[in-house]
N, C-alpha and C positions, 0 to 999 in steps of 0.2 A: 144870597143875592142871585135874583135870576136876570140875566143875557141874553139876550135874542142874538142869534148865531147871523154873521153877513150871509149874503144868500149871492152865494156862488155855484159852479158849475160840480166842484165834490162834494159842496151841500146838498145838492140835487139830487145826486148820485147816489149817498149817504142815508137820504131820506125815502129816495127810489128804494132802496135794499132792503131795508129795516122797516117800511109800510107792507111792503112785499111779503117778509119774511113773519111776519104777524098776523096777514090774513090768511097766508100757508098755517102756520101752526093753529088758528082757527078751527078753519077747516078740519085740519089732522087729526086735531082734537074731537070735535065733532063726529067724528068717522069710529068707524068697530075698532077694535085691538087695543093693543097699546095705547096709551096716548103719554109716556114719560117724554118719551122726545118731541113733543110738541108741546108739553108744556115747558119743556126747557127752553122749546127756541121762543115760545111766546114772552115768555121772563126775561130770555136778553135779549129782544128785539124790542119790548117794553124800557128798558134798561138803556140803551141806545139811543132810543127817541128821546128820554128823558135827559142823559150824558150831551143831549146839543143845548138846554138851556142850563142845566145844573150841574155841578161838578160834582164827579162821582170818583170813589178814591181809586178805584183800579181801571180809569179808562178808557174811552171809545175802544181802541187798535185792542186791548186786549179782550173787550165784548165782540170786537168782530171776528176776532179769532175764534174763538169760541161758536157766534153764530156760522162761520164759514164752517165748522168739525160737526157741527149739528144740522145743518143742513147737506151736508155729505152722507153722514150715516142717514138724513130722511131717504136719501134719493136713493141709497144703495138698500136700507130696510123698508121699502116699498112694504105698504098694508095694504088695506082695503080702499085707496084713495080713489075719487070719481077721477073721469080722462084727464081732466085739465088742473089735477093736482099736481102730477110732475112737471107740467109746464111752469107753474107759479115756483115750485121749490128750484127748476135752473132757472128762471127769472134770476130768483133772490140770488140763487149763488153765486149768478155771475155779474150780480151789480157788489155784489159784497168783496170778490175777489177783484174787481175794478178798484172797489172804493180804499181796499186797502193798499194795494201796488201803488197807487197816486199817493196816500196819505204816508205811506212810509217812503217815501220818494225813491224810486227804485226804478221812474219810469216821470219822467218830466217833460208834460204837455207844458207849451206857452198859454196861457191863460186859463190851464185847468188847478195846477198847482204850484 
């Protein structure tokens, strides 16, 4: 059964990270070297987007764990990315690290969660 997600301010958030983090792994992909780690973040950024209308058995919080450990090691295993690669990769990380501090409630804004 698919669900359209209410469209709040950590859905925003949620959707900020995970459109981010898929045009980062794109790109990364696209680029010389390696590309394991961007296909990884493109398959749980893919994953993600899909876990807001369908249920998936192991979870938003723990794909974003995962996409936050993957986009750490992009920004610390720098390849051959163009200038504004690293810029998109702390985008991503730091809506991804937003989005879970809200979601696991560890940090309670009045009308964000």
């Amino acid at each position: 059964m698919i669900v359209l997600p209410a469209v709040t301010v950590l859905t925003l958030i949620y959707l900020i990270a995970t459109i981010v983090a898929l045009v980062d792994g794109i790109l990364r992909a696209r680029g010389r070297g390696t590309a394991v780690l961007a296909i990884i973040e493109i398959v749980v950024a893919a994953l993600m987007i899909l876990a807001l209308f369908v249920a998936i058995p192991f979870g938003s919080v723990a794909l974003g764990v995962v996409l936050l450990v993957v986009l750490v090691l992009q920004l610390v295993l720098r390849g051959s990315v163009r200038r504004g690669g690293a810029a998109l990769t702390v985008i991503a990380l730091i809506a991804t690290a937003v989005w879970l501090v809200l979601a696991l409630g560890w940090i309670h804004i009045p009308g964000v969660n």
